[in-house]
DRENROFI-103626 format. One record per residue (C-alpha): residue number from 1; residue in three letters; x negated, z, y. Coordinates in Angstrom, 1 decimal, always signed. Each point is the difference from the previous one (the first is absolute). Layout:
BEGIN
k	r	east	up	north
NUM	ala	X	Z	Y
...
END
This chain:
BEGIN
k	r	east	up	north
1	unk	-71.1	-73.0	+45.7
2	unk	-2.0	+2.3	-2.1
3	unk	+0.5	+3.9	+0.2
4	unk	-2.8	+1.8	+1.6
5	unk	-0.5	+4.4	-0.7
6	unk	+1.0	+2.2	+3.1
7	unk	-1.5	+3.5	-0.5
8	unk	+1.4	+3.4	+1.1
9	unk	-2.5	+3.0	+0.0
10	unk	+1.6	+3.2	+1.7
11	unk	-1.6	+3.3	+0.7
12	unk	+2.2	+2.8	+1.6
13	unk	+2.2	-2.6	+1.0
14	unk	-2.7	-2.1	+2.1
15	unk	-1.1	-3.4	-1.0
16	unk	-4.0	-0.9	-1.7
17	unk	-1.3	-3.0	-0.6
18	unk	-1.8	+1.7	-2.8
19	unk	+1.1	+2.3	-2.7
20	unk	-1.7	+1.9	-2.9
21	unk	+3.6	-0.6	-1.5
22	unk	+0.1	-3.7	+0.0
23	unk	-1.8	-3.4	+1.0
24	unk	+0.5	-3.7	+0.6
25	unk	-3.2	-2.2	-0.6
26	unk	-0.9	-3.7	-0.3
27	unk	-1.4	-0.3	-3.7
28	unk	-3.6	-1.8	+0.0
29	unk	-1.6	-2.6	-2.5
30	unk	+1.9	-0.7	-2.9
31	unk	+3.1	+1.6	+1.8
32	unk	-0.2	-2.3	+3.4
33	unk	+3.7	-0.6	+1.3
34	unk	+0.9	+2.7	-1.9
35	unk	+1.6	+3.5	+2.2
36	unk	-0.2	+2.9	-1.5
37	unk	+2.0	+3.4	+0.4
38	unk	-0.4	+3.4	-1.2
39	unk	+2.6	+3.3	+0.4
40	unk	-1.2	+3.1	-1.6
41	unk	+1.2	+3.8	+0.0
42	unk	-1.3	+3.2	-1.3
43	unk	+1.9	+2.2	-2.6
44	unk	-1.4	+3.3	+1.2
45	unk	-2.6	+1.3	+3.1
46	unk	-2.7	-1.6	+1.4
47	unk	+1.9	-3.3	+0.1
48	unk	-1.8	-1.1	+3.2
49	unk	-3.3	-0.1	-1.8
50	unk	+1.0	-1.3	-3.5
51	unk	+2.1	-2.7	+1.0
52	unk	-2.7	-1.5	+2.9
53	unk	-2.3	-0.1	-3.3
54	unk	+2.2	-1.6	-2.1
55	unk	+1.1	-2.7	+3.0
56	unk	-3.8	-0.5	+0.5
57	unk	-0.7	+0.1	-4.1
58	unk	+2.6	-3.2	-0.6
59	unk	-1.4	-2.1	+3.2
60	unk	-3.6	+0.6	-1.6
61	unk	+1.8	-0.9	-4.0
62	unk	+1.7	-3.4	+1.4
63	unk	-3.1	-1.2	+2.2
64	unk	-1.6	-1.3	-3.0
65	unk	+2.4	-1.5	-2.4
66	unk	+0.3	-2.8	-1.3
67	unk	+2.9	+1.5	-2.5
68	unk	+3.7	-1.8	+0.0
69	unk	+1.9	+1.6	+2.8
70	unk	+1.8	+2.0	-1.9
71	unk	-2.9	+1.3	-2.1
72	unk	-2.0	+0.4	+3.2
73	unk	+2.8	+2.4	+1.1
74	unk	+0.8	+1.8	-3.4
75	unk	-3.8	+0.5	-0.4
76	unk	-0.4	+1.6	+3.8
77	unk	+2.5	+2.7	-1.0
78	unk	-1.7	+1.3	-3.5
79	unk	-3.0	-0.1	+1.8
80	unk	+0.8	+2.4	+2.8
81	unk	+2.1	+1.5	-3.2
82	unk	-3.5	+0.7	-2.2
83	unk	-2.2	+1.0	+2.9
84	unk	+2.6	+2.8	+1.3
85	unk	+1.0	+1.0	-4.0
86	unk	-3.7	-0.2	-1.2
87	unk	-1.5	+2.3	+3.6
88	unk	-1.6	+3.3	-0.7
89	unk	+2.9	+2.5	+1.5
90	unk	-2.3	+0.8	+2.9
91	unk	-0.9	-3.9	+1.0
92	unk	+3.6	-1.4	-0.2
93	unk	+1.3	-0.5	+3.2
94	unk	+3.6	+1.9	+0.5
95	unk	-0.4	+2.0	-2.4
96	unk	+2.4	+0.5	-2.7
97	unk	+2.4	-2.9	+1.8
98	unk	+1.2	-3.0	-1.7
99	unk	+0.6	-3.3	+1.9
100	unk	+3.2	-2.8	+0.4
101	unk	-1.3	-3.0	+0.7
102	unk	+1.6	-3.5	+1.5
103	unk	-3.0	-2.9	-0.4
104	unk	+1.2	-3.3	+1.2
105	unk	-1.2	-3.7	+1.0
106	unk	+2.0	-2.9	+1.7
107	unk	-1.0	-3.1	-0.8
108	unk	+1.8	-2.7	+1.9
109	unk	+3.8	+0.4	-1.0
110	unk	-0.7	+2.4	-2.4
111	unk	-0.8	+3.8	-0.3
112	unk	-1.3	+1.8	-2.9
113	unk	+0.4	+4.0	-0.6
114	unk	-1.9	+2.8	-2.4
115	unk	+1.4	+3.2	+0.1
116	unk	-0.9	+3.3	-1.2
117	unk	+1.1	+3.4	+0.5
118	unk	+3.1	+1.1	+2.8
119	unk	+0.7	-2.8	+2.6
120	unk	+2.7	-2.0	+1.8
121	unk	+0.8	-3.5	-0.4
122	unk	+2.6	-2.0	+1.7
123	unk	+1.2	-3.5	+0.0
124	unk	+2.3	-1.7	+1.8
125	unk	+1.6	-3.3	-1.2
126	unk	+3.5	-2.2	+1.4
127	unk	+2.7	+2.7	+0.0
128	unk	-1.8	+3.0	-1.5
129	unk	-2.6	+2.8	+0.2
130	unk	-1.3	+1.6	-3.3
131	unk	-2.6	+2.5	-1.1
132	unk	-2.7	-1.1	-2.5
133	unk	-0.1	+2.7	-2.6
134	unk	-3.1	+2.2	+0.3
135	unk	-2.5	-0.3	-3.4
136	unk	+0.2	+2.1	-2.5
137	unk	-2.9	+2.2	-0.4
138	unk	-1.6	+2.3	+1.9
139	unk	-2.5	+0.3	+3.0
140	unk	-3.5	-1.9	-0.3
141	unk	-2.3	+2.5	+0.2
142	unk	+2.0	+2.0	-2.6
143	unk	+0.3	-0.2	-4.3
144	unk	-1.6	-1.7	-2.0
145	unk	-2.3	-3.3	+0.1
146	unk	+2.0	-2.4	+1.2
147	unk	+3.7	+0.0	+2.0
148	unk	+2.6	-2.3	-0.1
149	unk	+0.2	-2.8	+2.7
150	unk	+2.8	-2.0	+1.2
151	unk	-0.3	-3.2	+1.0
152	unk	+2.3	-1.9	+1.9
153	unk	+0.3	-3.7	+1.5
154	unk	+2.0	-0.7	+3.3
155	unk	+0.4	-3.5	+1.3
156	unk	+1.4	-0.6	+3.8
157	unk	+2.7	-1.5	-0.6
158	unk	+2.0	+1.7	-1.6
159	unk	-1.4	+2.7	+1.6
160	unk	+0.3	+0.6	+3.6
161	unk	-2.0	+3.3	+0.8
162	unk	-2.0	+2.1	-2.7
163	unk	-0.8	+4.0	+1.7
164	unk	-2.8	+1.9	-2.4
165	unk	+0.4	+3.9	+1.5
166	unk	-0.5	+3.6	-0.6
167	unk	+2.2	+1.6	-2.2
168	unk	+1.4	+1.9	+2.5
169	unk	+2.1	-2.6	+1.7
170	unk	+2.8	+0.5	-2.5
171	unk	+0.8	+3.3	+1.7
172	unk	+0.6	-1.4	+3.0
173	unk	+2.3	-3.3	-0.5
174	unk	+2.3	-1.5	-2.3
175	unk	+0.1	-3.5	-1.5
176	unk	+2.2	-0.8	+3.5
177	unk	-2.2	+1.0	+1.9
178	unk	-3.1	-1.6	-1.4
179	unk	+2.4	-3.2	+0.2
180	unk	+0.3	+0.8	+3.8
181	unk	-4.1	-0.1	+0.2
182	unk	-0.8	-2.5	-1.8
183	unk	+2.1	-2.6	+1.1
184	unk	-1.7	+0.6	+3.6
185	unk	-2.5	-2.7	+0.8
186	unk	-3.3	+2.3	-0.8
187	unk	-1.4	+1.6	+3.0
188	unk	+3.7	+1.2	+0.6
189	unk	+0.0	+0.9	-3.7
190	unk	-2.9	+2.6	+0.3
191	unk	+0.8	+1.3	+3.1
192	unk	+3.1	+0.9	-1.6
193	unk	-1.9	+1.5	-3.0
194	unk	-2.4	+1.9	+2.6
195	unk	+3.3	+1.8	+1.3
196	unk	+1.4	+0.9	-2.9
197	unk	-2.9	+1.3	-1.8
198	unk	-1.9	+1.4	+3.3
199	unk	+0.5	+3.8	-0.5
200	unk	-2.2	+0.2	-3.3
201	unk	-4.2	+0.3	-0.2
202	unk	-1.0	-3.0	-0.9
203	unk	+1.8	-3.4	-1.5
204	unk	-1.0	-3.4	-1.2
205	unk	+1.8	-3.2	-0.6
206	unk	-0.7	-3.9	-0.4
207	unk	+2.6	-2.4	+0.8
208	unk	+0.1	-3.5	-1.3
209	unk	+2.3	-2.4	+1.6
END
C-alpha cells in the first residue's frame, strides 16, 4: 500500500489544521496524483509572517509547472530565494530573516525532497533511524543569487516512515527516541511528537509512512 503525508501543525502546544509554518496540498494539472509537502522556519523575527508567505509563494510556483519533479521543486525554492534576496528592505516580508525550507512530493511509492536552509529530516528504514545531513549553504532569502539545494529520493520500501520537521526537534530527542516515534503506526506517531514538542510556540512536521 502506498504511503500517504500525515501533518503536524502545533501552536502553543494546541493542534491547527492550518499553519503559516507548513502545508499539505493535492498538486493540480500536470501534477494530478501527485501530494505535495512543505516545512519552513524563520532564521530571525517575524517568522509568523515570512514563512506563511513563503508556504503560500511555493503553492502559487508548483501550480503551474510542467517542469520534471525535481526541477519543479528546485525551481520553487530559488524563486521564493530571488523574490526575498532581490525585495527593497522595506517590502521583504521578515525582515532581515533568512528561511530553511523542506519542499517535497509523493508520488505513488516514491517521495522526492528539495532542501534549503536549517531543517530536519528523518528516515526510518528495517533496523535503523538516521538523519539526512542538512545542505550546505545558507538560508534562502540570504547571499547571493542563487543557494544550494539538496535533493533527495526516498522509495517505500526500503523506507518505512520519512518525518520533514523544524529544526528544533533535535533538542528534544535522540536517535532512540525518534526510533520510538516512528515506529508507531502514525496517528500514535504524532501524538507522540505533539507531547514532546508541546511546550514551544509554534512547530511543524510532515510524516510520510
Amino acid at each position: 500500500m502506498p504511503p500517504s503525508l500525515y501533518p503536524l501543525f502545533l501552536r502553543g502546544g494546541r493542534r491547527e489544521e492550518r499553519s503559516p509554518y507548513g502545508a499539505v496540498f493535492p498538486g493540480k494539472g500536470a501534477w494530478k496524483g501527485v501530494s505535495f509537502l512543505c516545512v519552513c522556519e524563520a532564521t530571525g523575527e517575524a517568522g509568523e509572517r515570512l514563512c506563511g508567505w513563503a508556504v503560500e509563494a511555493v503553492q502559487r510556483s508548483l501550480g503551474g509547472s510542467r517542469l520534471s519533479l525535481t526541477s519543479a521543486l528546485t525551481r520553487a525554492l530559488l524563486s521564493c530565494h530571488r523574490s526575498l534576496s532581490q525585495a527593497p528592505p522595506g517590502e521583504r516580508p521578515g525582515g532581515g530573516a533568512g528561511l530553511g525550507m523542506v519542499l517535497g512530493a509523493l508520488r505513488g511509492e516514491e517521495v522526492v525532497l528539495a532542501w534549503a536552509g536549517p531543517g530536519m529530516v528523518c528516515l526510518r528504514e528495517e533496523g535503523r533511524v538516521s538523519l539526512v545531513p542538512q545542505p550546505a549553504g545558507g538560508p534562502l532569502g540570504t547571499g547571493g543569487e542563487t543557494v544550494p539545494v539538496a535533493l533527495h529520493r526516498f522509495s517505500f520500501p526500503p523506507a518505512l516512515a520519512l518525518l520533514v520537521s523544524h529544526s528544533l526537534l533535535r533538542r528534544f530527542t535522540t536517535p532512540q527516541g525518534l526510533e520510538a516515534i516512528l515506529s508507531a503506526e502514525p496517528a500514535r506517531a504524532l501524538d507522540r511528537l505533539a507531547v514532546l514538542v508541546g511546550g514551544e510556540p509554534a512547530f511543524a512536521a510532515v510524516l510520510t509512512a
